[in-house]
C-alpha positions in Angstrom: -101.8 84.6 25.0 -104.2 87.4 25.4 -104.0 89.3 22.5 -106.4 92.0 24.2 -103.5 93.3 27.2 -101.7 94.2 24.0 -103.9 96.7 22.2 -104.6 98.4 25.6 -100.4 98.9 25.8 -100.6 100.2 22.3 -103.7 102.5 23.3 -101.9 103.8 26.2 -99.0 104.5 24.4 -101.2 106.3 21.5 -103.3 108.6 24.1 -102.2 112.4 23.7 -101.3 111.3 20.5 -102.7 113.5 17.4 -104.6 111.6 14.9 -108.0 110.6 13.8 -107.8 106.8 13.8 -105.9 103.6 14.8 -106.5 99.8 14.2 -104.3 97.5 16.2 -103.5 93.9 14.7 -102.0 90.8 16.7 -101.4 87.6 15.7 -99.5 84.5 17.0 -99.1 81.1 15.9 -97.3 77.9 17.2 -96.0 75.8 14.2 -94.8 72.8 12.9 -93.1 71.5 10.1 -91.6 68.3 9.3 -89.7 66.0 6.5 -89.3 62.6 6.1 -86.7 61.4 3.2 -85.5 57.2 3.3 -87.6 56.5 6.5 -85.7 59.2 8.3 -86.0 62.3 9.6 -84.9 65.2 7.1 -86.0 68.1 8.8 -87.7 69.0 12.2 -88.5 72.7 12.8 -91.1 74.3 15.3 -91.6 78.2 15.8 -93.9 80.2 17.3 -94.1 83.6 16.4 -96.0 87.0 17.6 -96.4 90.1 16.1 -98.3 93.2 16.3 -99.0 96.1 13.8 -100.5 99.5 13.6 -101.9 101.5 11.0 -102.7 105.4 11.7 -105.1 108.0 10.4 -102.9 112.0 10.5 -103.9 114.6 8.4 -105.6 111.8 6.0 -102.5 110.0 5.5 -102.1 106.5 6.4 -99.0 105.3 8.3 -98.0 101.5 8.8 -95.4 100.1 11.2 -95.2 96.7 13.0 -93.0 95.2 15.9 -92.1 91.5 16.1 -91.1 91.9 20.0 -93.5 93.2 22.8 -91.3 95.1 24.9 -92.6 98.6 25.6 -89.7 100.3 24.0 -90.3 98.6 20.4 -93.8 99.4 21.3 -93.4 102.6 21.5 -91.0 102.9 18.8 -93.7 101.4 16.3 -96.3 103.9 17.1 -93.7 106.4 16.8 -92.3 104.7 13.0 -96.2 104.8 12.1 -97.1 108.5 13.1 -94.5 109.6 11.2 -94.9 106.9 8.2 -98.5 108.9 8.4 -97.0 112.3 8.6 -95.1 111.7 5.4 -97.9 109.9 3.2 -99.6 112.0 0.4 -103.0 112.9 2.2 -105.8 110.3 0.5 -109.6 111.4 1.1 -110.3 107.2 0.6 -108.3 106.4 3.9 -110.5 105.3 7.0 -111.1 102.5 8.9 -114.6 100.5 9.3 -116.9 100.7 11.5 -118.3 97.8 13.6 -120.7 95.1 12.6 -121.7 91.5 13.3 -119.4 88.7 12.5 -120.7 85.5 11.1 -120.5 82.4 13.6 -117.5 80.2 11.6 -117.7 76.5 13.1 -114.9 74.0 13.1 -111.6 76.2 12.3 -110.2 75.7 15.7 -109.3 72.1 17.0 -108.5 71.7 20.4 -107.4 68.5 20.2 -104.4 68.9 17.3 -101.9 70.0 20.3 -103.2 66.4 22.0 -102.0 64.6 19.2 -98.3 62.8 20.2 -95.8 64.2 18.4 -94.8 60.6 17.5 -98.1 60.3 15.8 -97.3 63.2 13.6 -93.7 62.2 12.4 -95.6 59.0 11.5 -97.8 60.5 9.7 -94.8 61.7 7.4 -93.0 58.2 7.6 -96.8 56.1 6.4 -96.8 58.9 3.3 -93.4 57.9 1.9 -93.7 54.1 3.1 -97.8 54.0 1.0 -96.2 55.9 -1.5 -93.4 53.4 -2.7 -95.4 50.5 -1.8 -98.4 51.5 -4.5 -96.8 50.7 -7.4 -93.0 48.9 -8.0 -92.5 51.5 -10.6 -92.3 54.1 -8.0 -88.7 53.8 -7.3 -88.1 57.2 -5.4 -90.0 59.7 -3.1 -88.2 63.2 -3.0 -89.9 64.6 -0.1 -92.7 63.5 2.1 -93.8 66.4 4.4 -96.0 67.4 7.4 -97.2 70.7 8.9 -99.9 72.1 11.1 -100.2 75.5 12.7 -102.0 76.7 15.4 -103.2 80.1 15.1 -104.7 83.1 17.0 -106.0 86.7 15.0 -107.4 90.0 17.1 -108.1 93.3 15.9 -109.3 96.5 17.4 -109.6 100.1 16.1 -110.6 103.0 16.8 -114.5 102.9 15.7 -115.1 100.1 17.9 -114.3 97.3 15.6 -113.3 94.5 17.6 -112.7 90.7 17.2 -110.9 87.6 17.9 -110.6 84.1 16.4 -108.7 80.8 16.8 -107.9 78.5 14.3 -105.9 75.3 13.4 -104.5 74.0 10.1 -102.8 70.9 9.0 -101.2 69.4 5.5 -98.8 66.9 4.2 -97.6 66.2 0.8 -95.5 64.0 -1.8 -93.4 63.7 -4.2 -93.0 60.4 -6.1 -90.8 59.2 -8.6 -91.2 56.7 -11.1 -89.1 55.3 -13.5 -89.4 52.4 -16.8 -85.9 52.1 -18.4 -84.7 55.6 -19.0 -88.1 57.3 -18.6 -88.8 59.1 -15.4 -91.9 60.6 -14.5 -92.8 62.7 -11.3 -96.1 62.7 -9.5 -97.3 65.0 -6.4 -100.1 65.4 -4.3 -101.5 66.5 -1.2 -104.2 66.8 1.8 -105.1 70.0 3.9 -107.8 70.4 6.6 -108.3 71.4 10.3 -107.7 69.0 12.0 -105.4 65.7 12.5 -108.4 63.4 11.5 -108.6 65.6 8.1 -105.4 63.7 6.7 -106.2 61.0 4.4 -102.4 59.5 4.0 -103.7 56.3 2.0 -105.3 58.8 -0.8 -102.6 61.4 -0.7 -99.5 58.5 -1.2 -101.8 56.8 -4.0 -102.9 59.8 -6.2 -99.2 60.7 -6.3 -98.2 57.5 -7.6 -100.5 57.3 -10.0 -99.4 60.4 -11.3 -95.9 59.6 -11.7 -96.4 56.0 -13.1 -99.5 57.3 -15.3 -97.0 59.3 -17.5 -94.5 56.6 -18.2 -93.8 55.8 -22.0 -95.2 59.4 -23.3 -95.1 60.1 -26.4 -95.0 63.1 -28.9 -98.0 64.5 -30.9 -99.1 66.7 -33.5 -100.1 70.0 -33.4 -104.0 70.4 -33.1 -106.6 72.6 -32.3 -108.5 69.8 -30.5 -111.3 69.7 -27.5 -109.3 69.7 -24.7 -110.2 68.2 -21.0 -108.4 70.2 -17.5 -108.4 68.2 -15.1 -109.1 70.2 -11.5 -105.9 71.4 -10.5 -105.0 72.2 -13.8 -108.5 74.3 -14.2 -107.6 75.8 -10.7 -104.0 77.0 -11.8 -105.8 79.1 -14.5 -108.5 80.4 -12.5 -105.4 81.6 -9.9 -104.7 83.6 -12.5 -108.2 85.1 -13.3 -109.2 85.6 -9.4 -106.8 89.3 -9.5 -109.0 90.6 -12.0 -112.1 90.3 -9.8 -110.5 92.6 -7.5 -111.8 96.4 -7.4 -108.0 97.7 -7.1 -107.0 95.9 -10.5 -110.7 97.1 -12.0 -110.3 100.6 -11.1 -106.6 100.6 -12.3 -107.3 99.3 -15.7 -105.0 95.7 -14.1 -107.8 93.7 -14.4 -109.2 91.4 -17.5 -112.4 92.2 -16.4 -112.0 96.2 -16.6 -115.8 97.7 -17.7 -117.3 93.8 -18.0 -119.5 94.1 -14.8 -122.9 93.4 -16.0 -121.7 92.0 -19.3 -121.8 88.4 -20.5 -117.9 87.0 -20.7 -117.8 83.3 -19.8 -119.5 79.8 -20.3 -123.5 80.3 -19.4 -122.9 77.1 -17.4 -120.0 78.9 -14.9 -120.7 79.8 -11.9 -118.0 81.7 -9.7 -117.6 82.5 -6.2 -115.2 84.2 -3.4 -116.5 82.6 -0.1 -114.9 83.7 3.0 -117.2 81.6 5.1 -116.7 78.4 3.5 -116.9 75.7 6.0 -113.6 73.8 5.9 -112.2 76.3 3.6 -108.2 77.7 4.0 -109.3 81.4 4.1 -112.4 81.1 6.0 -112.3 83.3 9.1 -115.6 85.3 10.8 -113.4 88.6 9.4 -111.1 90.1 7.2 -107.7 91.9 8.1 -110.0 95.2 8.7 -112.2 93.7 10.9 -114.9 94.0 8.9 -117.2 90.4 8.2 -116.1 88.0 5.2 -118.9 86.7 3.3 -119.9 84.7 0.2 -120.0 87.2 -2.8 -121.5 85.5 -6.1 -119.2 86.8 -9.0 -120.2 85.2 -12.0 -123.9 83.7 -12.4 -124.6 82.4 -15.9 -121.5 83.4 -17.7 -122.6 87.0 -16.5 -120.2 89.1 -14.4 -122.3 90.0 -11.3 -120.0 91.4 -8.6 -116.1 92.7 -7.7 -113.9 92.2 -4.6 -113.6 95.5 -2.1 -111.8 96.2 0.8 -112.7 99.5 2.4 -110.1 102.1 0.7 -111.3 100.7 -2.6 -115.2 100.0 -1.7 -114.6 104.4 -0.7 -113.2 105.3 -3.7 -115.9 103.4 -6.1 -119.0 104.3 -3.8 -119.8 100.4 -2.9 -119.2 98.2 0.3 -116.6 96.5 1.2 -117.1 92.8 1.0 -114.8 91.7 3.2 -112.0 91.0 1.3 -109.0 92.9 2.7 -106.5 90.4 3.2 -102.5 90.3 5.2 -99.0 88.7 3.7 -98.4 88.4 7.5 -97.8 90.8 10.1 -95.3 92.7 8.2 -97.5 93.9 5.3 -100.4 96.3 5.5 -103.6 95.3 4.2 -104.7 94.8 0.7 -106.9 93.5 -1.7 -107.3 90.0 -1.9 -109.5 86.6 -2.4 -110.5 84.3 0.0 -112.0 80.8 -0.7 -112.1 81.7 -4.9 -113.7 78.9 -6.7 -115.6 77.9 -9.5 -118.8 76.0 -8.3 -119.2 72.0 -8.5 -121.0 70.2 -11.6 -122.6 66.8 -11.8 -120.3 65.3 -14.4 -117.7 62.4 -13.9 -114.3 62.8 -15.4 -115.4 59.7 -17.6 -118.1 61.4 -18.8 -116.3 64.7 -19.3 -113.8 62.9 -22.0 -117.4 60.7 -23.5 -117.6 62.0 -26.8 -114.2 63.2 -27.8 -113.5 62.5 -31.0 -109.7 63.3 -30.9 -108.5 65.6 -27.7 -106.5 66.1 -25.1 -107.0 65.6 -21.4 -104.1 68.2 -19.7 -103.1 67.0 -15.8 -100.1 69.5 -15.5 -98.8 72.7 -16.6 -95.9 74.3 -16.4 -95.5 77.8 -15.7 -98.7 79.1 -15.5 -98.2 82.1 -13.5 -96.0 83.9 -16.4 -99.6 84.3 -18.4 -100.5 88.1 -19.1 -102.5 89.0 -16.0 -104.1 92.1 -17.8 -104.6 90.8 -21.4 -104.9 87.1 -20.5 -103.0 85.6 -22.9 -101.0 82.6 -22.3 -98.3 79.7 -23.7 -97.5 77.4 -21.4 -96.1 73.7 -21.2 -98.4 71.2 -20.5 -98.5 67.3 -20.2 -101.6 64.8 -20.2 -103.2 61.9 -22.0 -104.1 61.7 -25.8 -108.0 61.1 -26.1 -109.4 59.1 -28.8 -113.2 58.2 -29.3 -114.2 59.3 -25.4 -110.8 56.7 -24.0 -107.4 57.2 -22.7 -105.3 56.1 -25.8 -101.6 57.0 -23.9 -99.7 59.9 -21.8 -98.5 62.5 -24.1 -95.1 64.8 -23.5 -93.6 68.5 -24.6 -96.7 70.1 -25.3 -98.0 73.4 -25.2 -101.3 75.0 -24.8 -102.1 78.8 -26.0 -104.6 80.9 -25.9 -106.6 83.7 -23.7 -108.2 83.0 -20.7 -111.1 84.9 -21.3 -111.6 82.6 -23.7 -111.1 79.3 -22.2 -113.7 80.3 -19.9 -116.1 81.0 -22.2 -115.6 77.8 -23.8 -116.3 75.4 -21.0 -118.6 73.5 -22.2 -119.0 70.7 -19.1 -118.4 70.5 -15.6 -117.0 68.1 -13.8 -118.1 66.8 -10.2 -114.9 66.7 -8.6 -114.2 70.5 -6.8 -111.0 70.6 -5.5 -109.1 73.2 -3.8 -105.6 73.7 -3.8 -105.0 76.3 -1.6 -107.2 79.2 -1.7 -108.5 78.7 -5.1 -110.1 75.3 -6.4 -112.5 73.8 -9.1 -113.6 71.0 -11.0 -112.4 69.6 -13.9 -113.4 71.4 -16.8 -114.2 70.1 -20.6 -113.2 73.4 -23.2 -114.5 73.3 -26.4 -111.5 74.2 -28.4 -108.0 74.9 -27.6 -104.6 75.0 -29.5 -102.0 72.0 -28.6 -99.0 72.6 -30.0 -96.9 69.1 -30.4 -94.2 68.1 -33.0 
C-alpha cells in the first residue's frame, strides 16, 4: 500500500484550510495470531488493519483526530474533527512540529521472506512448542496455551516542515505455558522467543526454559523472614526497571511524576550500572529509523556510573525545558496522539555468570518471579510485592521457596547492585541482566 497517495488526499483536503501546521500519520499491518491447546487448533485469527491520523497547529492549539477507513468522506470528516479539536484546545506556546533531519540507516527490521513462510509451517511452529514442552520433563503434565504471532508492518509520516519518512518492518513471537504437578503441588512455568524473522524462533529453548520453570518450583517450601542478599534473576530485574523507565521521562520530571525529579547530574544508583534507551538497537522491539514525530531515534546514555546523565524528550517537552528532543515520542496505535515514551530501555550487560552471581552468599535468596509488580509507587518507588525463588545457602541452590514477599524502594535496590550478570534479556521493550542486590527484606513465615 502506498502510504504516500494518502497524505496527498489529506493535503488536498487541508488546502484553504487556516492553520499553521499538520503532520499526517499512516500505518498498516497484516497480522497473525495463533493457539494451539491438546495438539489442536484453539484459535486462528488474521487481520489487517489501516489507519491514518492528523494532528493540527490553529491559533497554537493542537487538535488530534484519526480515521480507520479511507473513503474521502471520513477523510474529510477527520480533518474537519481535528480543526475544530484545535479550535477548542487551550492555546500552548510548547506546540509545534519538528523540522526535518537525517534518519539513521536501521538494518534487518523488515523480512521479506516471513510472508514466504507456509502457513502450515507456522501452525507447526505452535504444535512443536506444546509437543517439546510436555516431552522435557514427565512432571509437566499440562500446557495452558502455546501461541504464535507475527505482524507485518508499514509506518509513514509527513508534516508540514518537510519531515518525511517511511519504514517496513516484520515481527514474530511464540510463547508457553506449562504446568507441572508432584502429588498435590502444582507449579506454573512460562516463557518466550521474539525476533524479526521466522528463523529468529528457537522453539527447543522456549518449550525447555518453561519447563524448567514449572518443575523447578515443585516441593517449595516456607521461610523466615530475613533481610538477606538477594539474587533477580533477568526478567525479574527487568519487571522493576519497567517501573523505573517512566521516571526517565522529561514529562514525569517536569511534573514532579518522576523518582528522578532534580537527580540529573547527581549520583543515585550502583557505580557499576549502566542504563540506556536505544531506539537503534539492532534486533531490538522498538527500534525504528524514527519516532512517532518523525524526528530520528537514537541511543541516549542515561545513567553512566551510578550518575544520572540524561532524560527522555519528545518535542513539546524538549520546548518547554529548552533541550532536544531525543527521539522518544512514541504512539498506543493509531488512535492515540503522541507522547512520551521509551524505546529499547535497558540496563547494559555484565560479565558475570548466574553461578557466580549467587558464589558467596552466605544465606539469600535468588527471586525468579514476582507478582504484581506494576502496583509499586511510581513516584516514591516504594514497593511490596509477592515473590517466589530458591533459598541460597553457602553460594548453592539449597530448594524453591513459596509465599514470599520482597519490600523496599527502588531507588534503593538500584543502588545496591552490587554484580552483574552476563545474561541481558529483553522482555519486551525493556530488558536486563540478572542482578545481585546487596540487601533486601524477604518477608516469609
Amino acid at each position: 500500500m502506498d502510504h504516500t497517495v494518502t497524505a496527498d488526499r489529506i493535503e488536498r483536503i487541508l488546502r484553504g484550510k487556516s492553520l499553521e501546521g499538520y503532520e499526517i500519520s499512516v500505518s498498516s499491518s497484516r497480522n497473525l495470531s495463533i493457539e494451539v491447546k491438546e495438539g489442536k487448533i484453539d484459535t486462528f485469527k488474521c487481520s489487517a488493519p489501516v489507519g491514518v491520523s492528523i494532528r493540527v497547529l490553529r491559533g497554537k492549539g493542537m487538535g488530534f483526530s484519526y480515521s480507520t477507513s479511507l473513503e474521502e468522506g471520513d477523510l474529510e470528516r477527520m480533518v474537519g474533527n481535528a480543526l475544530t479539536s484545535a479550535g477548542n484546545q487551550t492555546p500552548d506556546q510548547w506546540n509545534l512540529f519538528p523540522g526535518p533531519a537525517a534518519f539513521p540507516v536501521v538494518e534487518g527490521l523488515y523480512d521479506e521472506g516471513l510472508a514466504l513462510v507456509d502457513g502450515e509451517r507456522k501452525i507447526q511452529c505452535a504444535m512443536d512448542l506444546e509437543r517439546l514442552t510436555l516431552g522435557t520433563d514427565e512432571r509437566v503434565r499440562r500446557v495452558r496455551k502455546a501461541s504464535y504471532g507475527e505482524s507485518e508492518y508499514q509506518v509513514f509520516i509527513r508534516n508540514s516542515n518537510g519531515v518525511e519518512g517511511s519504514f517496513q518492518g516484520t515481527s514474530v513471537s511464540a510463547s508457553v505455558s506449562a504446568v507441572a504437578e508432584q502429588g498435590d503441588d502444582s507449579q506454573m512455568g512460562w516463557d518466550f522467543g521474539f525476533g524479526t524473522r521466522f528463523s529468529d524462533l528457537r522453539v527447543e529453548e522456549i518449550a525447555g526454559r518453561a519447563a524448567v520453570r514449572a518443575v523447578g518450583l515443585l516441593g517449595a517450601r516456607k521461610i523466615a523472614t530475613m533481610r538477606c542478599p538477594v539474587v533477580l534473576e533477568n526478567h525479574v530485574a527487568a519487571d522493576i526497571l519497567e517501573v523505573l523507565a517512566p521516571s526517565f521521562l522529561a514529562e514525569n520530571v517536569i511534573k514532579g511524576k518522576s523518582m528522578l525529579a532534580d537527580r540529573k547530574g547527581k549520583k543515585v544508583f550502583s557505580e557499576i550500572l549502566m542504563i540506556r534507551d536505544n531506539g537503534i538497537l539492532p534486533g531490538g522491539l522498538a527500534t525504528a529509523p524514527f519516532d512517532a514525530e518523525g524526528v530520528p531515534q537514537q541511543d541516549t546514555l542515561l545513567v553512566e556510573g551510578g550518575l544520572v546523565t540524561a532524560f527522555l524528550y519528545d518535542s513539546y517537552w524538549a520546548a518547554r525545558d529548552g533541550a532536544q528532543s531525543t527521539g522518544n515520542s512514541s504512539r498506543g496505535g493509531i488512535k492515540s496522539p503522541p507522547h512520551c515514551g521509551v524505546t529499547n530501555f535497558y540496563i547494559e550487560n555484565g560479565s558475570v555468570s548466574l553461578h557466580d552471581l549467587l558464589s558467596g552468599i552466605g544465606r539469600g535468596v535468588l527471586i525468579t518471579d514476582v507478582m504484581g509488580m506494576h502496583t509499586a509507587n511510581a513516584i516514591s518507588g516504594d514497593f511490596s510485592v509477592g515473590a517466589s525463588g530458591f533459598l541460597v545457602d553457602n553460594g548453592a541452590i539449597v530448594h524453591p521457596v513459596k509465599e514470599i514477599a520482597i519490600s523496599g524502594n527502588i531507588i534503593d535496590l538500584f543502588a545496591a547492585v552490587e554484580r552483574i550478570g552476563n545474561d541481558l534479556r529483553f522482555f519486551g521493550g525493556v530488558g536486563s541482566p540478572s542482578l545481585r542486590i546487596s540487601a533486601l527484606d524477604v518477608s516469609g513465615h
